[in-house]
C-alpha positions as CSV (number, residue, x, y, z in Angstrom):
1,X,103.0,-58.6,107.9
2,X,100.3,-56.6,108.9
3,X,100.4,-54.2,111.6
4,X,97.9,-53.1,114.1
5,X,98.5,-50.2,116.0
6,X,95.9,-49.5,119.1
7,X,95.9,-46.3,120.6
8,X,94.6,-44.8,124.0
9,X,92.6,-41.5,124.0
10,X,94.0,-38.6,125.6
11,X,92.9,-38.1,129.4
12,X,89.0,-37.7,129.5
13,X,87.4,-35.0,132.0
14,X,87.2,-36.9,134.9
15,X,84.8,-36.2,137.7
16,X,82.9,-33.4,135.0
17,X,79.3,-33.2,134.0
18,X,80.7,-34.6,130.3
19,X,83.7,-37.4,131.0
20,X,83.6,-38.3,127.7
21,X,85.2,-34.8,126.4
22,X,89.3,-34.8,126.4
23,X,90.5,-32.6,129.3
24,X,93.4,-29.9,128.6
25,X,95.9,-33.0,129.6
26,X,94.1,-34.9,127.2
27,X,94.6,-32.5,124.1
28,X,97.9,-32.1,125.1
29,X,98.5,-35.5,124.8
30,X,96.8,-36.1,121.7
31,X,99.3,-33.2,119.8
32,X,102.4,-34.9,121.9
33,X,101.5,-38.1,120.1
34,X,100.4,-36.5,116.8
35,X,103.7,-34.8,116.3
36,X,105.5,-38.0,117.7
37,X,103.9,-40.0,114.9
38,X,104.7,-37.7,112.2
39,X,108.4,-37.3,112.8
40,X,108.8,-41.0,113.1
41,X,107.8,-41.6,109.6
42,X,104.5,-43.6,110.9
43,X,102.1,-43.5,107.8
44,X,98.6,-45.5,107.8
45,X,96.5,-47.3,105.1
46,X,93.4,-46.9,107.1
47,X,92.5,-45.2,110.5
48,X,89.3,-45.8,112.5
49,X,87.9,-45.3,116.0
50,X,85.2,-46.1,118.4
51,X,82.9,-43.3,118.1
52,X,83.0,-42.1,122.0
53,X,83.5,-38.5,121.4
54,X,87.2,-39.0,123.3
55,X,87.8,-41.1,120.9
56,X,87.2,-39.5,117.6
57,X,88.8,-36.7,118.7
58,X,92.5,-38.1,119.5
59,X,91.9,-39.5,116.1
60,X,91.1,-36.3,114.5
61,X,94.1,-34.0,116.5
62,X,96.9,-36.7,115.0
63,X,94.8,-36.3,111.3
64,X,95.1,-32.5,111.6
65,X,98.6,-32.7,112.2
66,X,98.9,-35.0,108.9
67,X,96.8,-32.4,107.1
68,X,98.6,-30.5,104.4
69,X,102.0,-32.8,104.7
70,X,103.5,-34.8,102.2
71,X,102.1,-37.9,104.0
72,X,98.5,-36.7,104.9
73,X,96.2,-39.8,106.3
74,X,93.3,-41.2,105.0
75,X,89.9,-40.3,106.6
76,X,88.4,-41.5,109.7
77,X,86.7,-44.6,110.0
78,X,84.2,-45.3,112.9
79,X,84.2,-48.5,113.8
80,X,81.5,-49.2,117.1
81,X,83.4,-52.7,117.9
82,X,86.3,-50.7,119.6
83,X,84.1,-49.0,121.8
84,X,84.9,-48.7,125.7
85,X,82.5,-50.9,127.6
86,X,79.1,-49.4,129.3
87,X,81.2,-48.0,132.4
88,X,78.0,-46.1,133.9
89,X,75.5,-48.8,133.6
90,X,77.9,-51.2,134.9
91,X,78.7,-49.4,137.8
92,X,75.1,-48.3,138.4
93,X,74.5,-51.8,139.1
94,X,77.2,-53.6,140.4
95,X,78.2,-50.9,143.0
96,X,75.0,-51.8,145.3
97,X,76.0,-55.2,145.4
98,X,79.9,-54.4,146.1
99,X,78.8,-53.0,149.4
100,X,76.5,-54.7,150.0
101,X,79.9,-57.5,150.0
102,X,82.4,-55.2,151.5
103,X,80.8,-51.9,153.4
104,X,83.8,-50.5,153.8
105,X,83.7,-48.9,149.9
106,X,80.9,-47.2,151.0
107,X,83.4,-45.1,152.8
108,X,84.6,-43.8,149.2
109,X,81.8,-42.8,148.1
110,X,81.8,-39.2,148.9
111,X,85.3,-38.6,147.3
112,X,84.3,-40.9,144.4
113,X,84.3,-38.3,141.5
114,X,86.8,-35.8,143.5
115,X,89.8,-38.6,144.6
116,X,91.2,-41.0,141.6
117,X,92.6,-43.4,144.5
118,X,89.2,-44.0,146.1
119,X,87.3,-44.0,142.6
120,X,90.1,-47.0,141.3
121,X,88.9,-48.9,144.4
122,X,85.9,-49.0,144.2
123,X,85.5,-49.2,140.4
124,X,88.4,-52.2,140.6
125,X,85.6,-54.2,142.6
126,X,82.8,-53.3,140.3
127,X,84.4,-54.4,137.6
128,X,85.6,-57.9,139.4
129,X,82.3,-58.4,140.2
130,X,81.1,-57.4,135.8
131,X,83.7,-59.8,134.6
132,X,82.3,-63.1,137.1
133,X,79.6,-62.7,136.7
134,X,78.1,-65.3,134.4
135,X,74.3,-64.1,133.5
136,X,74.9,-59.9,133.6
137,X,71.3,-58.2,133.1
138,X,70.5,-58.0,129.4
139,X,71.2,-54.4,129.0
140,X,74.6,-55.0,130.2
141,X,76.7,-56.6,128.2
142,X,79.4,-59.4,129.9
143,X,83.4,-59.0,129.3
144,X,83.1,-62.2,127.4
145,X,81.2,-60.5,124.9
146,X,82.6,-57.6,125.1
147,X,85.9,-59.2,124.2
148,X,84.5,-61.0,121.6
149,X,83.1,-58.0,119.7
150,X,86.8,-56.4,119.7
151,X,87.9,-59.6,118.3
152,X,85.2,-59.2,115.6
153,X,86.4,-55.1,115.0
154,X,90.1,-56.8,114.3
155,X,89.2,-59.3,112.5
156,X,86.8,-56.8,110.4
157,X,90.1,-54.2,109.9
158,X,92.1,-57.0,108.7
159,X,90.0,-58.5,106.3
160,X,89.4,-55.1,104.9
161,X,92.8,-54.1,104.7
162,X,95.6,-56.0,102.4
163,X,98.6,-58.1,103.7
164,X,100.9,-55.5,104.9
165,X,99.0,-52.7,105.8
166,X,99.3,-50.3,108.6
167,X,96.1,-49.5,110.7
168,X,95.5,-47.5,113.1
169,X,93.0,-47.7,116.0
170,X,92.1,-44.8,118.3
171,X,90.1,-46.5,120.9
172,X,89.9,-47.2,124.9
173,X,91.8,-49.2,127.7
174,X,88.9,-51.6,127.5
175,X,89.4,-52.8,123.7
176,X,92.8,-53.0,124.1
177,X,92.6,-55.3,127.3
178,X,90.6,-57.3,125.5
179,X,92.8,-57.6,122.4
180,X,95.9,-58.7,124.7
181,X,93.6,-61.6,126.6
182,X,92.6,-62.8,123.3
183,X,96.4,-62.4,121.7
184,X,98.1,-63.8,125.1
185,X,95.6,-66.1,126.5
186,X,95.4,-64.5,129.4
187,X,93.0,-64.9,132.5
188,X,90.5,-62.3,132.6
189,X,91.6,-61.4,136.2
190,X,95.7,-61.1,134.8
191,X,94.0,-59.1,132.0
192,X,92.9,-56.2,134.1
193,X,95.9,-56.3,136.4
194,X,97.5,-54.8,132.9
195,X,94.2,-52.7,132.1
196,X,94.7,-50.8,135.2
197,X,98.6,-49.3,134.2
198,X,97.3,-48.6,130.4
199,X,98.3,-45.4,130.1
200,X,96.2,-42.3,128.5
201,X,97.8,-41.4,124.6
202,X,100.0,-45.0,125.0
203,X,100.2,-47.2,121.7
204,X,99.7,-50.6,121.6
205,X,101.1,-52.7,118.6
206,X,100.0,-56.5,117.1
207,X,101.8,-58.1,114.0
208,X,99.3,-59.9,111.9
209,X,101.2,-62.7,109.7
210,X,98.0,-63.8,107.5
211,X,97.1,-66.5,110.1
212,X,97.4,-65.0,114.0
213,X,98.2,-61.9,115.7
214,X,100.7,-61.4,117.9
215,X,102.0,-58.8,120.5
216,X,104.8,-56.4,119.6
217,X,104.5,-53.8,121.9
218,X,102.4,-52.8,125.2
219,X,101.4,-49.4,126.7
220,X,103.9,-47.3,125.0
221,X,104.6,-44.1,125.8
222,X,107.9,-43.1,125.1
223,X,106.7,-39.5,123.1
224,X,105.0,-38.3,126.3
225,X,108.7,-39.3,128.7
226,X,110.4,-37.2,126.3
227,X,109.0,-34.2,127.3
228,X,110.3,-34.2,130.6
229,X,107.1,-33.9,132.5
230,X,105.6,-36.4,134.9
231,X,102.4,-34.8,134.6
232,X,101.4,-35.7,131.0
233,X,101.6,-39.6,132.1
234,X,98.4,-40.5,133.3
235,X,95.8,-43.4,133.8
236,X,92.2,-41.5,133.8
């Protein structure tokens, strides 16, 4: 069997001028994980990532740690299809219309980029509204596509890669969603009830048996518990 292993970038800089860098947290995370793979024994026929610059540089701290070892990794692969959705045009133009539905989110507003609690509610009811919404602007593309182009990015790794092989995926919370609704089946509205608790630097595994894929593992993050601190388990 083939195996699919989806991983979560380290914490981005939330509520800075650049989101898309990793914070401190989010380096951290990434050499936790590195040095987690590395004594497990995890080696990889391929690795690829979106190429959001959070992304590609998770990738790159767990290939520096493989640099120079017996088992080093093969280079980095970008691959566009795992990608996190547009965020920032999405909420550009749903969030007028969520007030305009509920006023009281208005209310959040101020603390938006300062308060995680009061940015996840509001950007929880932006996103409700992007995922019903059958005929999204052009320049915005709709979950159902969106999920379909991951679906294309898997199916693209595993035709490229032999029976058997190992690959890894740094990517986003979004393509991973997307992977587990098309995996499980799920509704799109049980699919972000799990979106929501995917943690930053978690792993995310599929078994690939030459006809389907199928779930192994979800949101893991057992290499960041082991250190002993709460504060390198986070969700943005």
């Amino acid at each position: 069997m083939s195996r699919i292993v989806l991983i979560r970038h380290g914490q981005a800089s939330f509520g800075k001028d650049r989101y898309d860098r990793l914070s401190r947290m989010g380096w951290r995370q990434a050499r936790i994980l590195a040095s987690h793979l590395f004594r497990a024994g995890c080696t990889f026929d391929s690795v690829c990532a979106g190429d959001l610059e959070r992304q590609q540089d998770t990738a790159q701290a767990v290939l520096a740690h493989y640099d120079g070892r017996e088992r080093p990794l093969p280079p980095l692969e970008t691959i566009p299809e795992f990608n996190e959705y547009p965020s920032r045009s999405i909420f550009l133009h749903y969030f007028p219309l969520v007030v305009s539905d509920d006023p009281s989110l208005e209310s959040n507003l101020e603390r938006l980029y300062k308060d995680r609690k009061a940015f996840q509610r509001v950007f929880e009811a932006v996103i409700r509204r992007w995922t019903e919404d059958p005929s999204p602007p052009e320049d915005i593309v709709g979950w159902d596509d969106f999920r379909a182009t991951v679906a294309s990015g898997l199916q693209k790794l595993l035709e490229r890669n032999g029976r058997g092989s190992r690959i890894a995926v740094f990517t986003s919370g979004g393509p991973i969603s997307a992977a587990v609704q098309t995996v499980l089946g799920l509704s799109t509205e049980e699919t972000f009830r799990l979106a929501w608790i995917i943690r930053n630097a978690s792993v995310t595994e599929f078994l690939h048996d030459g006809e389907r894929l199928s779930l192994l593992s979800f949101n893991g993050t057992a290499h960041l518990e082991l250190e002993g601190d709460p504060s390198v388990i986070t969700y943005r």
